[in-house]
mmCIF file of the C-alpha atoms, coordinates in Angstrom:
data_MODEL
# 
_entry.id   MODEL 
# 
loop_
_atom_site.group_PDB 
_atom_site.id 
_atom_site.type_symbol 
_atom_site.label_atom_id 
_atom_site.label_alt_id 
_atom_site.label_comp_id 
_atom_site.label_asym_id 
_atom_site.label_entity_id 
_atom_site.label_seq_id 
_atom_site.pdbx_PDB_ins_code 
_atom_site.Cartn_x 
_atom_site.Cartn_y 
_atom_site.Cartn_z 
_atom_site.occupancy 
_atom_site.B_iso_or_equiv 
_atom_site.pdbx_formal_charge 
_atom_site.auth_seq_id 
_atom_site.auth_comp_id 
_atom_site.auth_asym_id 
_atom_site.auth_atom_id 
_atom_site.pdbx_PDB_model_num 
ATOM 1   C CA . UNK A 1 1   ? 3.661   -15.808 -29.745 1.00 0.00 ? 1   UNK A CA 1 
ATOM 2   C CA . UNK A 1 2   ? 3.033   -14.558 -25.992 1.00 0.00 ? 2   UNK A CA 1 
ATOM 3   C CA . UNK A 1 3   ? 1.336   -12.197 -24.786 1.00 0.00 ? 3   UNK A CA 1 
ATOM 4   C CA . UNK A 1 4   ? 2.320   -9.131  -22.757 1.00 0.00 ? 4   UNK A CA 1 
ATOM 5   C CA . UNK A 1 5   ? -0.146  -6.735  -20.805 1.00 0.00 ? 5   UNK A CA 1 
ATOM 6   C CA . UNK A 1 6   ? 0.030   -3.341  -19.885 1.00 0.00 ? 6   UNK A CA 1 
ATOM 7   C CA . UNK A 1 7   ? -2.397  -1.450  -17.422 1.00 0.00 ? 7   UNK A CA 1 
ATOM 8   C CA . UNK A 1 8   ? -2.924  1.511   -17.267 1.00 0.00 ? 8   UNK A CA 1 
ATOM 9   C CA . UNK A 1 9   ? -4.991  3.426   -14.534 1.00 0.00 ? 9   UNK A CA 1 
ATOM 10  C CA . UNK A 1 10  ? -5.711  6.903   -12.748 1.00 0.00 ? 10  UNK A CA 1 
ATOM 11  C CA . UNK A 1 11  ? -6.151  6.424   -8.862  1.00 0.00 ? 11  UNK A CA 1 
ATOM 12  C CA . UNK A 1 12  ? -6.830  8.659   -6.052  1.00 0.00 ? 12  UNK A CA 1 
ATOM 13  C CA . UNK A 1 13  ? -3.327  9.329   -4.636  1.00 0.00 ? 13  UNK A CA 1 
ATOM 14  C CA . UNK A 1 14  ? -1.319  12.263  -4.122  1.00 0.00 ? 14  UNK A CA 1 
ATOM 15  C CA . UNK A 1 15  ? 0.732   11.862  -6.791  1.00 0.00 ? 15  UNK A CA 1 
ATOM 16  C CA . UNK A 1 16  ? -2.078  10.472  -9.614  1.00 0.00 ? 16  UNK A CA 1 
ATOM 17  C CA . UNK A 1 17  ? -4.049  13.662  -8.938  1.00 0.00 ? 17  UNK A CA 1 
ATOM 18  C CA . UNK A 1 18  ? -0.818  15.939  -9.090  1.00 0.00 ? 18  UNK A CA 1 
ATOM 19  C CA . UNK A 1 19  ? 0.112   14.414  -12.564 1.00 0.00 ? 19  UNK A CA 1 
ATOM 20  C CA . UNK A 1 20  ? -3.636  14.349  -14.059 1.00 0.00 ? 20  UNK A CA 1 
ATOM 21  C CA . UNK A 1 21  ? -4.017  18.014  -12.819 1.00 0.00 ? 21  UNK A CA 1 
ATOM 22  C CA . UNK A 1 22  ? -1.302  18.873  -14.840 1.00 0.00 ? 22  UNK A CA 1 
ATOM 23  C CA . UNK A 1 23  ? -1.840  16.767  -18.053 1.00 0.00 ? 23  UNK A CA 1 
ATOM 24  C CA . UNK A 1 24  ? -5.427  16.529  -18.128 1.00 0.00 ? 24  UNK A CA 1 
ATOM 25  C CA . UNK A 1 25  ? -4.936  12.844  -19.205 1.00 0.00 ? 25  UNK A CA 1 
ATOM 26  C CA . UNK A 1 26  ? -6.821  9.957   -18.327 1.00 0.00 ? 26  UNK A CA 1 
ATOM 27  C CA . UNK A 1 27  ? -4.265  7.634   -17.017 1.00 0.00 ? 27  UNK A CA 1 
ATOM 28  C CA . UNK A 1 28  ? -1.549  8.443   -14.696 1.00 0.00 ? 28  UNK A CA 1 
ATOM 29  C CA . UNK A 1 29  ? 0.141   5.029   -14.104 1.00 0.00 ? 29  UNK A CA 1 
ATOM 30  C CA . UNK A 1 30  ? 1.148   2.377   -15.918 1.00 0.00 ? 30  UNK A CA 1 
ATOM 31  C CA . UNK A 1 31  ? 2.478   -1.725  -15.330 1.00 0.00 ? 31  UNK A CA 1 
ATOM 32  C CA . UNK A 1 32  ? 3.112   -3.911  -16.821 1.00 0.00 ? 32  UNK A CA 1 
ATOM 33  C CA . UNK A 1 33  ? 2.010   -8.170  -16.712 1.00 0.00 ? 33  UNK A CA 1 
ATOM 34  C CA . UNK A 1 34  ? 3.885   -11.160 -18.278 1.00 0.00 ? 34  UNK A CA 1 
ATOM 35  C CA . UNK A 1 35  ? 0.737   -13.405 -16.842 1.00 0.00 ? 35  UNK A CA 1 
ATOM 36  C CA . UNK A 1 36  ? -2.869  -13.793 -18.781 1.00 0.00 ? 36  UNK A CA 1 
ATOM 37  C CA . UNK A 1 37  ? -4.245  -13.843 -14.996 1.00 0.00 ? 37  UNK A CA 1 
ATOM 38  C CA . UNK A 1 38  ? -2.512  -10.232 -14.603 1.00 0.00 ? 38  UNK A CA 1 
ATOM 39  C CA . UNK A 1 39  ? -1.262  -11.614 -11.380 1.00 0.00 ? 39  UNK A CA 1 
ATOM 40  C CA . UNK A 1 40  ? 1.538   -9.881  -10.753 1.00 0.00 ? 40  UNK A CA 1 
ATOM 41  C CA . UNK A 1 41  ? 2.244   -5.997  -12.383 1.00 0.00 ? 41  UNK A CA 1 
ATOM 42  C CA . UNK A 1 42  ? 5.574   -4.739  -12.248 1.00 0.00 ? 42  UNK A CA 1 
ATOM 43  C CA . UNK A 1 43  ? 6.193   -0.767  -12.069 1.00 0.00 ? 43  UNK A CA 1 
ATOM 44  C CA . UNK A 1 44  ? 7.580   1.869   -10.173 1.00 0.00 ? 44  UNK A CA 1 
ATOM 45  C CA . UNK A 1 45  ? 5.492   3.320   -7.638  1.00 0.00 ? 45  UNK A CA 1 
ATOM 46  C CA . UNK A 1 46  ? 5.003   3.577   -3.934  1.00 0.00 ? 46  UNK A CA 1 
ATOM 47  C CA . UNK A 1 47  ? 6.606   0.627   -2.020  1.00 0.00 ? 47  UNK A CA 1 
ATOM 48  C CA . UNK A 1 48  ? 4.235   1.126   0.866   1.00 0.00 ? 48  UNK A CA 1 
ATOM 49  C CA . UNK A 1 49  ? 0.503   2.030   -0.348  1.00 0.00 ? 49  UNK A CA 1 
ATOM 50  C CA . UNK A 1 50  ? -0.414  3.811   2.627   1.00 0.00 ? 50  UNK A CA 1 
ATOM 51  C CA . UNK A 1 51  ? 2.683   6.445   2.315   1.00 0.00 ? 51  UNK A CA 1 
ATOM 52  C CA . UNK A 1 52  ? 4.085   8.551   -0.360  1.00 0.00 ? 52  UNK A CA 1 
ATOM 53  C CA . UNK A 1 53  ? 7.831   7.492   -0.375  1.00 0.00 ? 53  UNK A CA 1 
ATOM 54  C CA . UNK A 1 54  ? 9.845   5.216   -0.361  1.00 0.00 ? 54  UNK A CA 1 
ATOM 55  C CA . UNK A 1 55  ? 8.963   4.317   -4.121  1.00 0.00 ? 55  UNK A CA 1 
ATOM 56  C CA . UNK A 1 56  ? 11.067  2.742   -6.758  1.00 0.00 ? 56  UNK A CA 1 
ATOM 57  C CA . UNK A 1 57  ? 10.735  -0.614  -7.987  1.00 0.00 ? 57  UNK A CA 1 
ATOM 58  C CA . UNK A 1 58  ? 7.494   -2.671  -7.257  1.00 0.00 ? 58  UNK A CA 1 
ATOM 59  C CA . UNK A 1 59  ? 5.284   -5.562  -8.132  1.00 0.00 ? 59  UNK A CA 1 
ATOM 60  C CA . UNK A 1 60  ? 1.792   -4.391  -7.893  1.00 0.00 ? 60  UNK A CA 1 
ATOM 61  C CA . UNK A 1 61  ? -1.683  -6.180  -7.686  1.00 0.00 ? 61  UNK A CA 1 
ATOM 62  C CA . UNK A 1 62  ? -5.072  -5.732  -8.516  1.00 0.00 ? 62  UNK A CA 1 
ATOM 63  C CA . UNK A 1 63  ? -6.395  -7.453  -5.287  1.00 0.00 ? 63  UNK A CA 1 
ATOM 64  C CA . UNK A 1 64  ? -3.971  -5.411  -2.645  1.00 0.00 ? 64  UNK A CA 1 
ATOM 65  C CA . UNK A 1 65  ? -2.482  -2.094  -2.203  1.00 0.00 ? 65  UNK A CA 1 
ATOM 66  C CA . UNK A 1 66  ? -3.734  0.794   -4.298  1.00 0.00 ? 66  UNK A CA 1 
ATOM 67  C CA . UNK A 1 67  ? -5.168  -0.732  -6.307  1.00 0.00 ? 67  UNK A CA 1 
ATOM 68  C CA . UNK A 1 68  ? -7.502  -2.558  -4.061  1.00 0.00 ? 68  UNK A CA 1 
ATOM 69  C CA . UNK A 1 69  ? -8.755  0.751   -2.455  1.00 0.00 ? 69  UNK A CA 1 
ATOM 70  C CA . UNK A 1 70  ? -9.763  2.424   -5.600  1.00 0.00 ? 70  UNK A CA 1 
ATOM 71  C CA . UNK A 1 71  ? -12.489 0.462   -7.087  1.00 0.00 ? 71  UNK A CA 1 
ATOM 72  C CA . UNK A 1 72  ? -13.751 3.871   -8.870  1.00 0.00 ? 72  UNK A CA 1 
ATOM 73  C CA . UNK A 1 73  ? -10.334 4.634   -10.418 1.00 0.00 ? 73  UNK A CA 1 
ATOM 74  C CA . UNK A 1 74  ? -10.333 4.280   -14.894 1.00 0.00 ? 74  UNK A CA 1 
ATOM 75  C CA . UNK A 1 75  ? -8.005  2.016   -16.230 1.00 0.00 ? 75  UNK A CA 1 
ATOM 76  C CA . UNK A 1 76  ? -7.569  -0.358  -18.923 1.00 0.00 ? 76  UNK A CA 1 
ATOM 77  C CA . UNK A 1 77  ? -5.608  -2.926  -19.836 1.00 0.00 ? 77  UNK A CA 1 
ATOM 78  C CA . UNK A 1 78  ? -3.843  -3.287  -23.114 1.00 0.00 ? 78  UNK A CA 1 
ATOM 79  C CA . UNK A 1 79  ? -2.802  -6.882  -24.710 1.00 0.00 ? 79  UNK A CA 1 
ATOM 80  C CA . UNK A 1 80  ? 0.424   -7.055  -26.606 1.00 0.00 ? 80  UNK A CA 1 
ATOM 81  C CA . UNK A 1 81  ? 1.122   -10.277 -29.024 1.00 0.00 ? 81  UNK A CA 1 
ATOM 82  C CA . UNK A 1 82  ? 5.438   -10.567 -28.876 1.00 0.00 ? 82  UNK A CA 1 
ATOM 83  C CA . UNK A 1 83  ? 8.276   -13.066 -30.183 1.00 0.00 ? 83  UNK A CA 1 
ATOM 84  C CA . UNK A 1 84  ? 9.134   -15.979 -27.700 1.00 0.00 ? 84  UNK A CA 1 
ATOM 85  C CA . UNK A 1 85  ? 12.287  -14.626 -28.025 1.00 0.00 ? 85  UNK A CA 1 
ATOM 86  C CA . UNK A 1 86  ? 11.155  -10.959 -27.443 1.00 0.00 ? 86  UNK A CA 1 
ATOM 87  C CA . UNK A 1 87  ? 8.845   -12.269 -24.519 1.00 0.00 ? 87  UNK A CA 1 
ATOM 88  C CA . UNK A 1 88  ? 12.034  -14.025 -22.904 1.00 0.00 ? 88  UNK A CA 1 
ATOM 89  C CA . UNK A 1 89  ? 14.050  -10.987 -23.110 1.00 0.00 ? 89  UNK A CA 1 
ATOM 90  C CA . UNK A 1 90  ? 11.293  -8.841  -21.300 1.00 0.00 ? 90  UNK A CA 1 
ATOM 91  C CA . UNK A 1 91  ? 11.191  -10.784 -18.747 1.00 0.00 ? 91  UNK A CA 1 
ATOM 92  C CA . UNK A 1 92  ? 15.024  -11.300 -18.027 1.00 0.00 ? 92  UNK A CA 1 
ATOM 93  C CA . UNK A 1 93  ? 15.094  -7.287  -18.042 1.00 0.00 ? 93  UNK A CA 1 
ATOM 94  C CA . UNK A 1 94  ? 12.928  -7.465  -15.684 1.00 0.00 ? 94  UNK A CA 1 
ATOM 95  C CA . UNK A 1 95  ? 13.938  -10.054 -13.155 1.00 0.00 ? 95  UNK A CA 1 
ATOM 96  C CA . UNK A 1 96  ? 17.652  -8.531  -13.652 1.00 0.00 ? 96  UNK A CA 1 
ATOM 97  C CA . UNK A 1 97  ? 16.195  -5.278  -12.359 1.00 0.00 ? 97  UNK A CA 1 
ATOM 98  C CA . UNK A 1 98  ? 14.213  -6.796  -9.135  1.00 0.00 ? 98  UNK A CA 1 
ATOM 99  C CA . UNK A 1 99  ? 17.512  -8.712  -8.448  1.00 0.00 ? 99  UNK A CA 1 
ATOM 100 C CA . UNK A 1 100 ? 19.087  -5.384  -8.439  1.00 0.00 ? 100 UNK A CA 1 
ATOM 101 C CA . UNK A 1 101 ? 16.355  -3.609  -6.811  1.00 0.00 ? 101 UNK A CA 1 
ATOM 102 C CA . UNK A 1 102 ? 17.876  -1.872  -4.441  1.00 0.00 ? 102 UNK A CA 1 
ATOM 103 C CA . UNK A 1 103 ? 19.971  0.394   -6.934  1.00 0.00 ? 103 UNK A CA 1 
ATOM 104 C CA . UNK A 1 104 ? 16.498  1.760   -8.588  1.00 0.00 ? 104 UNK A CA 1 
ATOM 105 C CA . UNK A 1 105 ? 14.544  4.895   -7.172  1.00 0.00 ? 105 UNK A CA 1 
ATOM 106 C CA . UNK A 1 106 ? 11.503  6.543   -8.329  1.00 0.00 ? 106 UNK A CA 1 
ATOM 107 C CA . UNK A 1 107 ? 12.474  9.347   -10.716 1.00 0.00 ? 107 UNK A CA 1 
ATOM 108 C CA . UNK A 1 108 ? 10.658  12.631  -9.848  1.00 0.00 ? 108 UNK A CA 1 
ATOM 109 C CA . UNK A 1 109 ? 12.727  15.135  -11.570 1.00 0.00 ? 109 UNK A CA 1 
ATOM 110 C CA . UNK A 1 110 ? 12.670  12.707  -14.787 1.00 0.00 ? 110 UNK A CA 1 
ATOM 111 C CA . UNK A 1 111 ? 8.783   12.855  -14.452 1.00 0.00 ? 111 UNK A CA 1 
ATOM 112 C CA . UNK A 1 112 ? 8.820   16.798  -14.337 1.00 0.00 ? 112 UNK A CA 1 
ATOM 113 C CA . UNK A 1 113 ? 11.033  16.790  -17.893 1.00 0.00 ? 113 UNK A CA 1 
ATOM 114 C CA . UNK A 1 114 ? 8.679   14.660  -19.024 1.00 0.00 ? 114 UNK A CA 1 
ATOM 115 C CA . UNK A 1 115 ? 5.537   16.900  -18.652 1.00 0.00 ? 115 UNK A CA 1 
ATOM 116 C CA . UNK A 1 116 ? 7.322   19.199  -20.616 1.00 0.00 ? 116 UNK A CA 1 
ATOM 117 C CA . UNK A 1 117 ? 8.720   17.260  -23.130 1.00 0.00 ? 117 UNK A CA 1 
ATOM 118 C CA . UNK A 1 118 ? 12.430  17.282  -22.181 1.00 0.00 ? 118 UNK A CA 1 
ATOM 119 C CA . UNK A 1 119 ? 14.564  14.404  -22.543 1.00 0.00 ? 119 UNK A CA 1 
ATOM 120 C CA . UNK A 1 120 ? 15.931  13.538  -19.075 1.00 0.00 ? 120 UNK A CA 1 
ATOM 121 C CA . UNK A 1 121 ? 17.843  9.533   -17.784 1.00 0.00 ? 121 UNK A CA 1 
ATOM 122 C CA . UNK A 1 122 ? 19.484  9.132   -15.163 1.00 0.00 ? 122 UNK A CA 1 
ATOM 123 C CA . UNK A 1 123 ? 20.856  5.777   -14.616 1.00 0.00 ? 123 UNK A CA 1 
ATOM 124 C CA . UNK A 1 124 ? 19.144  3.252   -12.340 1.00 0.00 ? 124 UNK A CA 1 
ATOM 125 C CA . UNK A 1 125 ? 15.719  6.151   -12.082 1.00 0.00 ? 125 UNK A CA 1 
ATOM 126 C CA . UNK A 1 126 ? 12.412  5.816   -14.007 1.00 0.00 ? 126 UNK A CA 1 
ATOM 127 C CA . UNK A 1 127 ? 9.043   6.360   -13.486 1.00 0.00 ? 127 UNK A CA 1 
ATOM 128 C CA . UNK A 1 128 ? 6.253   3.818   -14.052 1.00 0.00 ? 128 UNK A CA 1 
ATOM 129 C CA . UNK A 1 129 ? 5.817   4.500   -18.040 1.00 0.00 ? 129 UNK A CA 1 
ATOM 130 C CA . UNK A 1 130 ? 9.336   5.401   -18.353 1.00 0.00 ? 130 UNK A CA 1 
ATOM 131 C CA . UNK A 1 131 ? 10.109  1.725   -16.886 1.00 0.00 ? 131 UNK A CA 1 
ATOM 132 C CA . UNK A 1 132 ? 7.639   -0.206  -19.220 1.00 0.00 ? 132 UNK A CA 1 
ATOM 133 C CA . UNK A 1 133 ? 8.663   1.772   -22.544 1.00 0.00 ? 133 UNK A CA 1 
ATOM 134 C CA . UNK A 1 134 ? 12.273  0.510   -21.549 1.00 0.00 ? 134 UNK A CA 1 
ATOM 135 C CA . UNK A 1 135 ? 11.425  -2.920  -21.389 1.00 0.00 ? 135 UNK A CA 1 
ATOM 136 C CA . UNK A 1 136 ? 9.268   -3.074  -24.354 1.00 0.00 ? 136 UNK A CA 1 
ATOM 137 C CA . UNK A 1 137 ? 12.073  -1.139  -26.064 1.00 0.00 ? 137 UNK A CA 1 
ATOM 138 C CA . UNK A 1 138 ? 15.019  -2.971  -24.893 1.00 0.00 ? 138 UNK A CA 1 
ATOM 139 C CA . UNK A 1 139 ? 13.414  -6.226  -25.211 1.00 0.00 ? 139 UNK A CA 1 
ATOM 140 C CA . UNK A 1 140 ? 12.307  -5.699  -28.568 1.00 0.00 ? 140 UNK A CA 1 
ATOM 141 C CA . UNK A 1 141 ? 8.764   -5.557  -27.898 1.00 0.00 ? 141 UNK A CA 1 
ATOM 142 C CA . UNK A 1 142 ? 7.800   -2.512  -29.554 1.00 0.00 ? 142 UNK A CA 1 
ATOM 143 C CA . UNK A 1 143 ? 9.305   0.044   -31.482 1.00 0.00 ? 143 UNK A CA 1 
ATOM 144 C CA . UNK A 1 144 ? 8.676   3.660   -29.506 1.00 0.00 ? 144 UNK A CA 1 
ATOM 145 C CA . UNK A 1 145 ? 7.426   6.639   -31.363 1.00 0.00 ? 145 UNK A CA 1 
ATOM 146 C CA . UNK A 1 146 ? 9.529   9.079   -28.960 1.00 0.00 ? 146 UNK A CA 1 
ATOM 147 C CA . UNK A 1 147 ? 12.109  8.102   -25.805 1.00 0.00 ? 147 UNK A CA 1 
ATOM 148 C CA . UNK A 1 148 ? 11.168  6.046   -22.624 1.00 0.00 ? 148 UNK A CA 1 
ATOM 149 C CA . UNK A 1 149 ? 11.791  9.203   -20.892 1.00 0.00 ? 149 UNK A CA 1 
ATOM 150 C CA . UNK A 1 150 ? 8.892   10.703  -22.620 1.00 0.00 ? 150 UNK A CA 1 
ATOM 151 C CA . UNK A 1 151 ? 6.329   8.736   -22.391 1.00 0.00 ? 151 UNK A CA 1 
ATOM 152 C CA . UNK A 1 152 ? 3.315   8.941   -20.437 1.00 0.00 ? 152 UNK A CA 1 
ATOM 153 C CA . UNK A 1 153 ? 0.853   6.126   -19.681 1.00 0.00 ? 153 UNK A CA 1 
ATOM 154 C CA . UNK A 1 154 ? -1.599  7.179   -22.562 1.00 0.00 ? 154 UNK A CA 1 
ATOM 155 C CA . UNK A 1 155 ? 1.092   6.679   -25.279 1.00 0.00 ? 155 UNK A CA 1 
ATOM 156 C CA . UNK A 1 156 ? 0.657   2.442   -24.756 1.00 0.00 ? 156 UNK A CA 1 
ATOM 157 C CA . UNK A 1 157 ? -3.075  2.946   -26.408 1.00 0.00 ? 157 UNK A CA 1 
ATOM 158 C CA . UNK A 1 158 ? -1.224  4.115   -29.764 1.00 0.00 ? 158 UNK A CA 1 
ATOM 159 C CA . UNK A 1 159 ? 1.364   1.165   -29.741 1.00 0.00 ? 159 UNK A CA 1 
ATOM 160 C CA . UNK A 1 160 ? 0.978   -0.766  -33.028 1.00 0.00 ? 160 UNK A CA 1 
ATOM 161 C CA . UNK A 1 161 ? -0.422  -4.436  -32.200 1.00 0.00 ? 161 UNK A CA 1 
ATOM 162 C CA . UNK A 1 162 ? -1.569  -3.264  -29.337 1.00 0.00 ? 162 UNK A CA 1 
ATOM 163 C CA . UNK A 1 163 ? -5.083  -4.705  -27.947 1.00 0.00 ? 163 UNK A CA 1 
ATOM 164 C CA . UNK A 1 164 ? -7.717  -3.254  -25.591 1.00 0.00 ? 164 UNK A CA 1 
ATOM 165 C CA . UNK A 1 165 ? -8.901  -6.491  -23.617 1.00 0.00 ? 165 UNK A CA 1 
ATOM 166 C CA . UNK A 1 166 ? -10.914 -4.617  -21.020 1.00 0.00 ? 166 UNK A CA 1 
ATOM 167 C CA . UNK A 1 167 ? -11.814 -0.477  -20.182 1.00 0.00 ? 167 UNK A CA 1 
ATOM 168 C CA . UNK A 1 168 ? -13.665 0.827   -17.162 1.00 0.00 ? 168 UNK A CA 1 
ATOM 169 C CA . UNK A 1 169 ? -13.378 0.878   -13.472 1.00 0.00 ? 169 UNK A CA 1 
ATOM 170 C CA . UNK A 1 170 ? -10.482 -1.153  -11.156 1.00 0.00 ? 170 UNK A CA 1 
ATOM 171 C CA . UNK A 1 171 ? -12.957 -2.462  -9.250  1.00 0.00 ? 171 UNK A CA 1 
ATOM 172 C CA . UNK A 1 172 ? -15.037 -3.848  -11.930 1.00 0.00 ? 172 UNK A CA 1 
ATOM 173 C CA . UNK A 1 173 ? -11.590 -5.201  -13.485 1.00 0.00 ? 173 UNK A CA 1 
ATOM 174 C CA . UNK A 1 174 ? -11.117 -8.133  -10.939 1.00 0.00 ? 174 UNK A CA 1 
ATOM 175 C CA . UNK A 1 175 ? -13.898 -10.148 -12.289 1.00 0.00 ? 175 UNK A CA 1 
ATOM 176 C CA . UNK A 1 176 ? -12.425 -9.821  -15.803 1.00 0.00 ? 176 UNK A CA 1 
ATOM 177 C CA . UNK A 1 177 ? -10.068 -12.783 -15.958 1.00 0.00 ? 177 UNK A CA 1 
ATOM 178 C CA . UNK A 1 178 ? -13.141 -15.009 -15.279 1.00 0.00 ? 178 UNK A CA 1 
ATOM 179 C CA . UNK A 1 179 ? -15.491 -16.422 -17.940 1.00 0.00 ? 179 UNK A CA 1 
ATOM 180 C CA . UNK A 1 180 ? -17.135 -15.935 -19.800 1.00 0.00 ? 180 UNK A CA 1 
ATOM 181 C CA . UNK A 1 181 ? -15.768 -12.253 -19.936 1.00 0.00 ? 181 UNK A CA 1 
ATOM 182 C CA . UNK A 1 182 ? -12.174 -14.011 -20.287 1.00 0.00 ? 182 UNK A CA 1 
ATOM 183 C CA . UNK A 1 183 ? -13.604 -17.028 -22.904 1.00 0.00 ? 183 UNK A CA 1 
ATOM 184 C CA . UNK A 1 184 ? -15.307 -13.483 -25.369 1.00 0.00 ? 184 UNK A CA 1 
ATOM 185 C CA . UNK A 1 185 ? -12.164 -12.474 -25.464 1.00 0.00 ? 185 UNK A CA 1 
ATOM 186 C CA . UNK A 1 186 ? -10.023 -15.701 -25.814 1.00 0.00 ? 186 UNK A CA 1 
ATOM 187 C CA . UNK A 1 187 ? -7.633  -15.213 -22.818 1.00 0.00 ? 187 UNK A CA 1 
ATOM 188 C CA . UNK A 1 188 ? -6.742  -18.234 -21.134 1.00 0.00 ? 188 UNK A CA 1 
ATOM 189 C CA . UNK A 1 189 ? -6.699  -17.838 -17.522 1.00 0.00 ? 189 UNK A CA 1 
ATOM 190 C CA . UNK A 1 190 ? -5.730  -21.219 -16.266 1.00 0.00 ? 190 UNK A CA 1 
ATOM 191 C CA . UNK A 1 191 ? -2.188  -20.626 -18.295 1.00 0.00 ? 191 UNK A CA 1 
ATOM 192 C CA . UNK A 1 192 ? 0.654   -18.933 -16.734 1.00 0.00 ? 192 UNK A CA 1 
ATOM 193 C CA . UNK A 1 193 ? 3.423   -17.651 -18.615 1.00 0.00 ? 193 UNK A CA 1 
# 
């Protein structure tokens, strides 16, 4: 078995407090990890954290970026125990998608059917929960209650397996890899999947 993580955060940008006016919910973004250090995060977002577009397609950190400048912002991060097999198969979505990357934008109008509950894919478009509900679905990590078009980032807390390995602020989440937070919980940081 391997472990996947999702995170899932609310930050201060234009767009985060757009969507959480309008839903109310606590998280507005999601990513997704295939390391226990939570290294790397893979969504779709902004490509350049200082300006709205372009977005599509991006690896995201918890040092840099966004993410670095809001310390205050909720999130959590969710542990998900997967197949080998289903593990390998996330991650060749993935990489097949970055070494495509240039075909994938940043699906607005897919993000408005999805506040109101309508079914909307275009090919090559998602937005950041749309894009980790595909690869959990098409990978065979999870089974979805509903379409990857209608997801949003709070559905991941009612995946089944699913594990909450940490809850509060981004900033406070950077020190969370490191013992003996890391040892209470059993992750091993020094491994890299």
């Amino acid at each position: 078995m391997k472990n996947l993580y999702i995170l899932l955060m609310r930050s201060d940008t234009t767009v985060s407090r757009i969507i959480y006016a309008l839903t109310r919910e606590t998280y507005t973004h999601s990513a997704l990890s295939f390391s226990d250090d939570m290294s790397v995060l893979f969504s779709f977002g902004r490509k350049n954290p200082d300006r709205l577009f372009p977005a599509g397609l991006v690896t995201e950190s918890l040092q840099k970026g966004v993410m670095a400048r809001c310390k205050n912002s909720p999130c959590v991060i969710l542990q998900l125990s997967v197949s080998d097999e289903a593990y390998r198969r996330a991650k060749a979505f993935v990489n097949a998608c970055f070494n495509q990357h240039s075909v994938y934008r940043y699906d607005i109008l897919g993000l408005v059917c999805c506040k109101w509950n309508r079914e909307f894919n275009r090919e090559n478009y998602f937005f950041c929960s749309q894009f980790v509900a595909t690869v959990l679905r098409e990978s065979g990590c999870a089974k979805l209650a509903k379409s990857p078009s209608l997801i949003h980032p709070v559905d991941f807390l009612l995946l089944p397996g699913v594990k909450k390995v940490y809850e509060g602020t981004l900033g406070d989440c950077r020190a969370m890899w490191e013992p003996p937070y890391a040892l209470r919980y059993g992750i091993s940081v020094s491994q890299s999947t």
